[in-house]
C-alpha positions as CSV (number, residue, x, y, z in Angstrom):
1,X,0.0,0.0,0.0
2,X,1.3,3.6,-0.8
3,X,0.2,6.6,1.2
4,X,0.4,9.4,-1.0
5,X,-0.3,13.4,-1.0
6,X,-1.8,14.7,-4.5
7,X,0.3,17.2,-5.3
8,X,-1.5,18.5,-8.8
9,X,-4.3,16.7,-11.2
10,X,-4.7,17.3,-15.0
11,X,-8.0,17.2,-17.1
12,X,-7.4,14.4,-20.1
13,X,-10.4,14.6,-21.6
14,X,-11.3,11.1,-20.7
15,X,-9.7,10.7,-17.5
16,X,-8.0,12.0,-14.4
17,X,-4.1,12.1,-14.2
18,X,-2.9,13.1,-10.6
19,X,0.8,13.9,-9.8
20,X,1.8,12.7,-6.3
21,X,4.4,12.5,-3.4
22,X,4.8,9.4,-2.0
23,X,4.6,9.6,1.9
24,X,5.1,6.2,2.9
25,X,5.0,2.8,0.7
26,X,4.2,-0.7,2.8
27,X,4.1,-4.2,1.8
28,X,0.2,-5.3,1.0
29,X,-0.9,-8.6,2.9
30,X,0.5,-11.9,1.4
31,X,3.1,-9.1,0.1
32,X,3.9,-10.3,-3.6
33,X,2.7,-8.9,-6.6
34,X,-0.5,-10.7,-8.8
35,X,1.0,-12.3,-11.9
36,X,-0.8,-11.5,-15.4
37,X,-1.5,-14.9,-15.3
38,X,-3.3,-15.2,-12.3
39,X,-4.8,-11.5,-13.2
40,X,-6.3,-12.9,-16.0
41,X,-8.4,-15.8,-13.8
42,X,-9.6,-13.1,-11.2
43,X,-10.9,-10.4,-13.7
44,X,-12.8,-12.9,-16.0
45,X,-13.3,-13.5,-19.8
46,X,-16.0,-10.5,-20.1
47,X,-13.2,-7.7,-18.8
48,X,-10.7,-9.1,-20.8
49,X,-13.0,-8.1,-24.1
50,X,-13.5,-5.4,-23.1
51,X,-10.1,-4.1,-22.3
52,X,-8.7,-5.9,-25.2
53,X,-11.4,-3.9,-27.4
54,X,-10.5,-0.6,-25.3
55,X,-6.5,-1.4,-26.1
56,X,-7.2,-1.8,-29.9
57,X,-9.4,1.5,-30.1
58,X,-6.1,3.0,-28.0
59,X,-3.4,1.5,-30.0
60,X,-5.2,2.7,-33.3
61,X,-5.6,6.3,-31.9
62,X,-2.2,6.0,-31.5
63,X,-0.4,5.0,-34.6
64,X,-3.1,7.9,-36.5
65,X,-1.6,10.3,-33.8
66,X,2.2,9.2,-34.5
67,X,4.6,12.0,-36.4
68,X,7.7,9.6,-37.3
Protein backbone atom coordinates (compact mmCIF):
# COMPACT_ATOMS: atom_id res chain seq x y z
CA UNK A 1 0.00 0.00 0.00
CA UNK A 2 1.27 3.60 -0.82
CA UNK A 3 0.17 6.56 1.25
CA UNK A 4 0.39 9.44 -0.99
CA UNK A 5 -0.30 13.43 -1.04
CA UNK A 6 -1.78 14.73 -4.51
CA UNK A 7 0.27 17.21 -5.25
CA UNK A 8 -1.50 18.46 -8.80
CA UNK A 9 -4.28 16.68 -11.22
CA UNK A 10 -4.74 17.31 -15.01
CA UNK A 11 -7.95 17.16 -17.11
CA UNK A 12 -7.35 14.40 -20.11
CA UNK A 13 -10.37 14.58 -21.60
CA UNK A 14 -11.26 11.11 -20.70
CA UNK A 15 -9.69 10.67 -17.46
CA UNK A 16 -7.99 12.01 -14.45
CA UNK A 17 -4.08 12.13 -14.17
CA UNK A 18 -2.88 13.13 -10.62
CA UNK A 19 0.77 13.87 -9.80
CA UNK A 20 1.78 12.68 -6.32
CA UNK A 21 4.42 12.49 -3.44
CA UNK A 22 4.83 9.36 -1.97
CA UNK A 23 4.62 9.59 1.88
CA UNK A 24 5.05 6.17 2.88
CA UNK A 25 5.00 2.78 0.72
CA UNK A 26 4.19 -0.69 2.79
CA UNK A 27 4.10 -4.18 1.84
CA UNK A 28 0.22 -5.34 1.04
CA UNK A 29 -0.92 -8.60 2.91
CA UNK A 30 0.54 -11.90 1.42
CA UNK A 31 3.11 -9.14 0.09
CA UNK A 32 3.88 -10.32 -3.56
CA UNK A 33 2.70 -8.92 -6.65
CA UNK A 34 -0.50 -10.70 -8.77
CA UNK A 35 0.99 -12.30 -11.91
CA UNK A 36 -0.79 -11.49 -15.37
CA UNK A 37 -1.51 -14.92 -15.29
CA UNK A 38 -3.26 -15.21 -12.30
CA UNK A 39 -4.84 -11.50 -13.15
CA UNK A 40 -6.28 -12.91 -16.00
CA UNK A 41 -8.40 -15.84 -13.83
CA UNK A 42 -9.56 -13.14 -11.25
CA UNK A 43 -10.90 -10.37 -13.75
CA UNK A 44 -12.84 -12.93 -15.97
CA UNK A 45 -13.30 -13.48 -19.77
CA UNK A 46 -15.96 -10.50 -20.12
CA UNK A 47 -13.15 -7.66 -18.77
CA UNK A 48 -10.67 -9.09 -20.82
CA UNK A 49 -13.04 -8.14 -24.11
CA UNK A 50 -13.46 -5.43 -23.10
CA UNK A 51 -10.13 -4.10 -22.26
CA UNK A 52 -8.72 -5.85 -25.22
CA UNK A 53 -11.43 -3.93 -27.37
CA UNK A 54 -10.49 -0.59 -25.35
CA UNK A 55 -6.49 -1.40 -26.06
CA UNK A 56 -7.20 -1.84 -29.91
CA UNK A 57 -9.36 1.50 -30.08
CA UNK A 58 -6.05 2.97 -28.01
CA UNK A 59 -3.40 1.46 -30.05
CA UNK A 60 -5.25 2.70 -33.28
CA UNK A 61 -5.60 6.26 -31.95
CA UNK A 62 -2.19 5.99 -31.52
CA UNK A 63 -0.38 4.99 -34.61
CA UNK A 64 -3.12 7.86 -36.53
CA UNK A 65 -1.56 10.31 -33.83
CA UNK A 66 2.23 9.25 -34.47
CA UNK A 67 4.58 12.05 -36.41
CA UNK A 68 7.70 9.61 -37.35
Amino acid sequence: MIDCRVIDSFDLGDAIAFLCGVREERPLDGGSPLPWARAREVVGDEFLLRWAEKSQKERAFAVSAMRW
